[in-house]
C-alpha positions, -999 to +999 in steps of 0.1 A: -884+518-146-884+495-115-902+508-083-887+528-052-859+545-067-854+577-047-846+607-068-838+633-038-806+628-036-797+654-011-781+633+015-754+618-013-748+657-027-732+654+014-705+629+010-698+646-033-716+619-046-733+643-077-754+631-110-756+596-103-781+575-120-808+560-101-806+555-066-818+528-045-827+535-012-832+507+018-851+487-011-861+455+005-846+422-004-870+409-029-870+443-046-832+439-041-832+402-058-855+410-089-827+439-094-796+413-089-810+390-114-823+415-137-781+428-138-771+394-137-749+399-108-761+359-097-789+333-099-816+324-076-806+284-061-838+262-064-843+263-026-841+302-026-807+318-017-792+344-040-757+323-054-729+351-070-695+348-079-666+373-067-647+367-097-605+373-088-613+375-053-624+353-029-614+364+000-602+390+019-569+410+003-552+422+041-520+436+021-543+461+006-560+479+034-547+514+047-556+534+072-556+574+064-526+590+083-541+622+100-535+639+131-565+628+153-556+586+151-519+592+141-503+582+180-530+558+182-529+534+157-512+501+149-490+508+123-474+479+103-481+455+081-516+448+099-522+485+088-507+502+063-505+540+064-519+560+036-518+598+029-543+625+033-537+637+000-535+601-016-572+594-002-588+626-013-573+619-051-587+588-048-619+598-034-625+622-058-619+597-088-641+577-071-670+601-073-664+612-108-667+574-115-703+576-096-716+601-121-743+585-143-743+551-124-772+537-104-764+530-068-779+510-039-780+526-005-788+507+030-787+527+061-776+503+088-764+499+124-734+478+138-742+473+175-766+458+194-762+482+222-777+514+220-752+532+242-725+522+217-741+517+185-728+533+151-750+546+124-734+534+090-746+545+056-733+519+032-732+527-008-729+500-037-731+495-072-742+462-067-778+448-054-763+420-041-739+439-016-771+457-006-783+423+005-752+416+020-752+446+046-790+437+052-780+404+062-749+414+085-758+447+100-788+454+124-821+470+109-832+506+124-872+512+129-891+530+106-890+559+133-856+558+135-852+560+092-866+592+091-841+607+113-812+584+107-777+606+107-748+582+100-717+584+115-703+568+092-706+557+053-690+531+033-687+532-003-681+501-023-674+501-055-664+463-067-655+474-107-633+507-100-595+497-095-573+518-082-540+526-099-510+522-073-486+544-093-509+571-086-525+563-055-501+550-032-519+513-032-497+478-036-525+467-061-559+475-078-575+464-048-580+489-015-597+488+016-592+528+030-604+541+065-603+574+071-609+576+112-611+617+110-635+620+077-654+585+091-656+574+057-645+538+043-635+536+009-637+496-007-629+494-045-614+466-070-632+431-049-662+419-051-658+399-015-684+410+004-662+400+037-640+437+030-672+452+038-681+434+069-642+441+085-636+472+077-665+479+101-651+455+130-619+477+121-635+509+128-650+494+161-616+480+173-606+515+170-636+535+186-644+512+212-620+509+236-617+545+239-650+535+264-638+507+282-660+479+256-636+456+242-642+442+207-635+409+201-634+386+173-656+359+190-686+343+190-713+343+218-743+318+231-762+315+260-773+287+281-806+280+295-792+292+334-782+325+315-742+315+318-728+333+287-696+317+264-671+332+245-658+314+214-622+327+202-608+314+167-594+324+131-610+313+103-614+271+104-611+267+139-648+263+142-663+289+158-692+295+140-700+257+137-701+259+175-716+286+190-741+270+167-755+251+191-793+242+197-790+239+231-775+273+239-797+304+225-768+320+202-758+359+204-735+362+169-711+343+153-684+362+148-678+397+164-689+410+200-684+441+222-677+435+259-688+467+282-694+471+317-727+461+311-723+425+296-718+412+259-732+429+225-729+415+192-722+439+167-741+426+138-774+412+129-760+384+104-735+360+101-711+352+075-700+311+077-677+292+062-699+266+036-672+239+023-684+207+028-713+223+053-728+188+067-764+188+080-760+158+103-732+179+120-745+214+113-781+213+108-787+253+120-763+266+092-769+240+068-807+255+069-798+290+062-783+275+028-819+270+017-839+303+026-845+329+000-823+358+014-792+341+021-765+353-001-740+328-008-708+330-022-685+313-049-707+281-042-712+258-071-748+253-082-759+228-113-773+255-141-801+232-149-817+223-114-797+251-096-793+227-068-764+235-050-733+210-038-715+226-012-687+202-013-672+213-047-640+235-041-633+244-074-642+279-070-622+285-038-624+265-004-635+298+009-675+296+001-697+317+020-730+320+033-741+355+049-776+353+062-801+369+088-792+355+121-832+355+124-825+321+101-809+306+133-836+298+156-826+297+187-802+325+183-810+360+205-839+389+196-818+414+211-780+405+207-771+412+243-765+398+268-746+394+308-711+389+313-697+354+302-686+329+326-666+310+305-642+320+275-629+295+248-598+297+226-605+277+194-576+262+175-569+238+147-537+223+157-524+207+123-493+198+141-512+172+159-498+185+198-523+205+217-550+187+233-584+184+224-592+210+256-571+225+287-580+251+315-560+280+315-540+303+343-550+338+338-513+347+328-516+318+303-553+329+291-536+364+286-503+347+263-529+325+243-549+354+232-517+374+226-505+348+206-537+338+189-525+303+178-537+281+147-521+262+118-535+263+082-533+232+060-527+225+018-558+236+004-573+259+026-545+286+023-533+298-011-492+293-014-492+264+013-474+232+005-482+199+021-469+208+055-492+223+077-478+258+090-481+278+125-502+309+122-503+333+152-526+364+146-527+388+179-560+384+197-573+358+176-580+388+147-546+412+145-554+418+108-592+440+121-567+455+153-567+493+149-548+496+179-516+478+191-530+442+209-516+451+240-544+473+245-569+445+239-549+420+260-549+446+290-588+449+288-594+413+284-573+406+316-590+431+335-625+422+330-618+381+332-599+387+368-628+409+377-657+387+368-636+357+377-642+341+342-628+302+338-609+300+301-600+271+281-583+262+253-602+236+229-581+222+197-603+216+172-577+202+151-555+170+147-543+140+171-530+111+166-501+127+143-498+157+123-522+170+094-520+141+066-513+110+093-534+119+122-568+125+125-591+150+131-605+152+163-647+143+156-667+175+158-689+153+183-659+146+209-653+189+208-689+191+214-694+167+241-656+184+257-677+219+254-704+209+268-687+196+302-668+228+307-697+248+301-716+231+325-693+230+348-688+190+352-650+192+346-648+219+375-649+187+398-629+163+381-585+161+383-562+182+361-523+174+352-499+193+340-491+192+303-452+191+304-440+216+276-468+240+275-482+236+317-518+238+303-538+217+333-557+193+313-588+169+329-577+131+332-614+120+323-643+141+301-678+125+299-683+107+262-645+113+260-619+085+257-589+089+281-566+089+256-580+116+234-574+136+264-535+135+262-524+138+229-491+117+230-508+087+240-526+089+202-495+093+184-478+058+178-445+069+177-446+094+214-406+103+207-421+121+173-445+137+190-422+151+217-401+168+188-432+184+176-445+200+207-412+215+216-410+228+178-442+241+183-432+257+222-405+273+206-430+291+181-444+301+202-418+317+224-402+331+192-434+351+186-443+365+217-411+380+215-425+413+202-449+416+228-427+404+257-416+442+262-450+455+268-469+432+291-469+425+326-441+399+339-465+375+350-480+372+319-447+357+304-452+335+329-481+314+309-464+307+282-445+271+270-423+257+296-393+258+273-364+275+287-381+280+323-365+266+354-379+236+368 
């Protein structure tokens, strides 16, 4: 019988959870390896992560999470196709055949935080059948003190259950699959994936929702810090790089991927990250590449040789969507306390497949506030199941509107407050194509972004001339250092400028088409930063 198995199981009898087997407790993560491999959930890599498979799933299923319809969140919420109601009666059946499921198995339990802040930190007890999704939440969440064990509370608890399925013609769900969050009961229900990302963003959910109650705004974003203390702010969906670089080594790194921003400054809310691994380079990427080789790192769907277990992170034949979730202790310049001041600049990542933003632009306030309304990308063929060879617009509110409790305009009002009151410079940086559109341009070099980023950060392009992009009035610098003038306005890098005219007003008129369900509920002025298509001259 393996060690540290915890037997008083008094604190489960709360949430129902009766007769289970044995039950793991804040094991450690070598006790929680040797119990991985010994249940052949996935195999040790010869330089030390833990590699598993998610089988069906690999990634997140966003038509399958609900939100409990109750009385106390009812008026508050989002409701759509970004969250799907659910019934109270619906998630207590379902709860309760989750428990009866429960009886006689082993679970893992990690008691956790999300939120580096004190004042708004959540206590989160998190429940698995699996050791490796114990890792997991020991990699992405933030560790309490021993002291702070004895007497943790949580205020909220997470059970994941990867192998029970749910049955839609009784429970109300469009598949097997369900991601539930029950705001009143502050209990998360996760069932029928194995992607350990459900777990990780039903908690940035439950955040978007609590927070702005207290004037923080969450934000899907990544944070660093420079060595004058002037704080960033990276903005992106998935691909747009913003994990890549926030990575930077010359800029001490606050998270990766989801912040809080109060009247004190910026908090991250987790002590991990989660990056995209697909063709990880480490010339280009040389702080996540290392993570891949630390015992700890859990990594997903990546393809390791069975007889070296050497890994080759540029095989898709899993999924394009490999992941690495690891301690973001493994970066090592990144922050000891996840906090920090107020930012001084914010950046809006994109990956333009269309081949018509350029490579980076300041913004107006009013256009800051569109842009993150609008939260612009395009996914390409083979990143995105169902996509053809044409690459597609993707707007997502607030550059996250699938983990948006509450309707964007709430977040966009916030945002706009604190940038006008902090007097925060925004820009938009396409990390994308030029040169054409995805299949005959290019992309634009990770080293050109970098060297762009580096500029506005330290305020060299403050100094240096701006004109007017034509169809979308961006104010974009004439000359970047270690930038080619060119690069800087896109249509010069197509060969044939006429296409490329056609393309940006196709894109401008996306863009106007979508922000027609917010147009009603923002400020005038804000419609005011959007594409100049269809304004007088």
């Amino acid at each position: 019988m393996p060690g540290n198995v915890m037997h008083n199981n008094y604190a489960l009898e709360e949430q129902g959870i009766l007769n289970p087997g044995n039950v793991y407790w804040n094991l450690s993560t070598p006790a929680l390896y040797e119990e991985a491999i010994r249940r052949q959930e996935g195999v040790m890599a010869a330089e030390g992560p833990l590699v598993v498979r998610t089988g069906q799933h690999t990634g997140r299923s966003p038509n399958d999470k609900f939100i409990v319809r109750e009385s106390s969140s009812a008026n508050e919420v989002w409701w759509g196709k970004v969250n799907y109601p659910i019934s109270e009666h619906r998630f207590e059946a379902l709860h309760a055949r989750m428990l009866a499921y429960m009886q006689g198995r082993d679970v893992f339990v990690q008691d956790y935080y999300a939120g580096a802040d004190p004042t708004y930190q959540l206590s989160i007890r998190f429940i698995t059948e699996t050791a490796w999704h114990s890792i997991f939440v020991r990699n992405l969440f933030i560790e309490p003190s021993r002291q702070e064990l004895a007497s943790f509370v949580p205020d909220f608890t997470v059970i994941a259950l990867p192998n029970f399925h749910a049955k839609p013609e009784i429970d109300g769900t469009h598949s097997d699959v369900f991601i539930v969050l029950n705001f009143a009961r502050k209990l998360i229900l996760i069932g029928g994936t194995s992607y350990a990302g459900e777990i990780k963003k039903s908690i940035f959910t439950t955040l978007n929702y609590l927070l702005p109650h207290h004037r923080v705004l969450p934000m899907h974003c990544a944070a660093n810090v420079g060595h004058s203390g002037d704080v960033a702010l990276f903005f992106g969906l998935s691909g747009t790089g913003k994990t890549t670089l926030s990575a930077d080594s010359k800029r001490t790194l606050i998270g990766d991927d989801e912040h809080g921003w109060s009247d004190r400054g910026i908090f991250n809310f987790e002590g991990g990250c989660y990056a995209k691994l697909i063709r990880l380079s480490k010339e280009a990427e040389p702080e996540i590449y290392q993570t891949t080789q630390r015992f700890g790192s859990i990594l997903e769907n990546v393809v390791i040789n069975p007889l070296t277990r050497h890994l080759d992170l540029n095989d898709a034949s899993i999924t394009e969507n490999t992941r690495g979730a690891y301690s973001i202790e493994y970066i090592s310049n990144a922050s000891s306390t996840g906090m920090t001041g107020h930012p001084q600049n914010i950046i809006f990542l994109t990956a333009d497949a269309l081949g018509v933003l350029p490579p980076i632009a300041r913004l107006t306030n009013e256009q800051a506030m569109y842009h993150f309304l609008s939260g612009y990308t395009a996914k390409v063929a083979g990143t995105e199941k169902g996509l053809g060879h044409e690459p597609q617009a993707v707007f997502s509110a607030c550059f996250g509107a699938p983990f948006m409790a509450l309707h964007p305009s709430v977040y966009a009002a916030l945002l706009g407050q604190k940038i006008e009151h902090h007097k925060v410079k925004v820009w938009l940086v396409n990390t994308g194509w030029t040169g054409g559109t995805y299949g005959v341009g290019e992309r634009i070099p990770i080293k050109q972004t970098r060297a762009m980023l580096t500029a506005a950060l330290s305020g060299a392009l403050d100094e240096i001339p701006t004109k007017i992009n034509p169809v979308f009035g961006f104010h974009v610098p004439v000359h970047c250092p270690g930038v080619s003038d060119e690069l800087l306005t896109p249509r010069l890098t197509w060969s044939d400028p006429d296409a490329y005219d056609i393309q940006a007003h196709k894109l401008a008129e996306m863009f106007v088409e979508n922000f027609k369900q917010f147009a009603d509920g923002v400020a005038p002025q804000v419609l005011l930063g959007g594409p100049m298509v269809g304004k007088e001259n």
